[in-house]
C-alpha positions in Angstrom: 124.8 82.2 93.4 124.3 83.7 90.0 120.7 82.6 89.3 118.3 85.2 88.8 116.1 86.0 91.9 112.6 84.3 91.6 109.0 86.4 90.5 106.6 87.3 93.2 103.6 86.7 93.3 101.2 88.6 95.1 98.6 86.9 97.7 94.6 87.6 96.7 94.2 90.3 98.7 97.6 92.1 98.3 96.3 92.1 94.4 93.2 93.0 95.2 93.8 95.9 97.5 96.7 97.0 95.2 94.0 97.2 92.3 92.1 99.5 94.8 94.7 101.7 95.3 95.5 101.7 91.7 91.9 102.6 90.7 91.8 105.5 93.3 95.1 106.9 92.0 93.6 106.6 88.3 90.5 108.4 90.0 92.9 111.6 90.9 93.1 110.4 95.0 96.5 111.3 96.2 95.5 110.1 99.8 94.3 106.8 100.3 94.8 105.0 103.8 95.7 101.3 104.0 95.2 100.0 107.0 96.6 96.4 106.8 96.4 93.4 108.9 99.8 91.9 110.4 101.3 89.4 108.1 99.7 91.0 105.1 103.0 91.5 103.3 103.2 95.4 102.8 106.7 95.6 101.8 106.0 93.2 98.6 103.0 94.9 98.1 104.7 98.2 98.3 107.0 97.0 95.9 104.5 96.2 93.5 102.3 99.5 93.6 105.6 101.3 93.0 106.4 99.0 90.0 102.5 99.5 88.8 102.2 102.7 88.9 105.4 103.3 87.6 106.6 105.9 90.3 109.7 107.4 89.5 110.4 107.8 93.5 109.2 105.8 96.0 109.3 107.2 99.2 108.9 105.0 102.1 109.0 107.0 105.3 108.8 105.3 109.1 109.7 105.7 112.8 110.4 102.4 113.1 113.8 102.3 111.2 113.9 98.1 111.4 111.4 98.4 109.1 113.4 99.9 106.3 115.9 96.7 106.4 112.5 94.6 105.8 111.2 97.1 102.5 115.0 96.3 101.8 115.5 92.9 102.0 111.9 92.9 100.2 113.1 94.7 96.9 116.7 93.0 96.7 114.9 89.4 97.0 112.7 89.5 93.8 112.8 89.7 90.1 110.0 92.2 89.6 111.9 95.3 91.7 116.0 94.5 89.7 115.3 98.0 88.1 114.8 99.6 91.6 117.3 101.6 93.2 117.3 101.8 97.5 118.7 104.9 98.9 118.6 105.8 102.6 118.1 109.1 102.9 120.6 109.1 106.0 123.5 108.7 103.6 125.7 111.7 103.2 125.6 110.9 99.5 121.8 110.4 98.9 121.1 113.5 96.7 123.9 112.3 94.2 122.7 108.7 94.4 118.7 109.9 93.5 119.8 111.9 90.8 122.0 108.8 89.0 119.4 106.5 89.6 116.9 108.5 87.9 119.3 109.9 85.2 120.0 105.4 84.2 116.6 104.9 83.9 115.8 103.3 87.2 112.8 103.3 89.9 114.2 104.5 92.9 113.0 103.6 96.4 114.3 106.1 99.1 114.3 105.5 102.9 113.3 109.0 105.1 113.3 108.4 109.0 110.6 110.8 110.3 112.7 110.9 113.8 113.3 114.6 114.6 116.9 115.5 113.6 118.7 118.4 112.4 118.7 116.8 109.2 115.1 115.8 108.6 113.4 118.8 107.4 116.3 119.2 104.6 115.8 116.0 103.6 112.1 116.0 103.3 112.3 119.4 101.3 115.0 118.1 98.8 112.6 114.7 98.4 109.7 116.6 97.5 111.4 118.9 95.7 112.2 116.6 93.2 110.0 116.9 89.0 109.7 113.2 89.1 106.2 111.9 90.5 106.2 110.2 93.9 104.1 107.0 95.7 104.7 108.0 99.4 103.9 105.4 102.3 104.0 106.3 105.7 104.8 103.4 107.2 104.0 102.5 111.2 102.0 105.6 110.7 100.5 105.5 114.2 104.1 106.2 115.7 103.7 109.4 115.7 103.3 110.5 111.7 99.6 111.3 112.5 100.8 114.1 115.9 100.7 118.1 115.2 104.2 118.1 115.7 105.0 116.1 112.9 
């Protein structure tokens, strides 16, 4: 309705994990496992490691494809995440939207469904293919991300 979106804030121990994380990425860790309770609020506090560590891509990859409309809904509903761009990776056009978001200026937040397609291996190569550093969460990771196969 033309008012800007409000500031979230971050529960104690969404800050205090995300300061944890923060510390082990300052620490040169570039895995760290989160396993979080339900109702823990990952998607804001996805949001807000993405904005803190000032990731240039933000790559939230999942199974469970509901749970991109979540990370979405999320990121569009607070003040803190404006200067982030979402891109599903399913688009047809999501190459050309990564590369404008980065050339404005802006955080970008990109979608990658890790069901088996055609598609999927293309899209994971052109992702982390990109210069720009990336935060990658693997979200609903016990769906199947952890398997051989994937």
């Amino acid at each position: 309705m033309g008012t800007p979106p409000p500031v979230a804030g971050l529960t104690a121990w969404q800050a205090r994990s995300a300061e944890r994380v923060i510390e082990e990425i300052a620490a040169g860790k570039r895995t760290i496992l989160a396993e979080l309770c339900a109702r823990f609020g990952k998607t804001t506090w996805a949001g807000a490691l993405a904005r803190e560590t000032n990731a240039q891509v933000t790559v939230i990859a999942s199974y469970v494809l509901t749970s991109f409309a979540s990370f979405a809904k999320d990121l569009n509903e607070f003040e803190q995440f404006r200067n982030i761009e979402i891109i599903d990776s399913a688009s047809d056009n999501y190459q050309k939207e990564i590369k404008q978001a980065l050339k404005e200026g802006r955080q970008v937040v990109v979608f990658l469904s890790m069901c088996g397609s055609s598609k999927r291996q293309d899209r994971i190569d052109y992702i982390f293919g990109l210069k720009e550093n990336r935060l990658v969460f693997i979200d609903e990771a016990d769906y199947g991300a952890h398997t051989e196969k994937q």
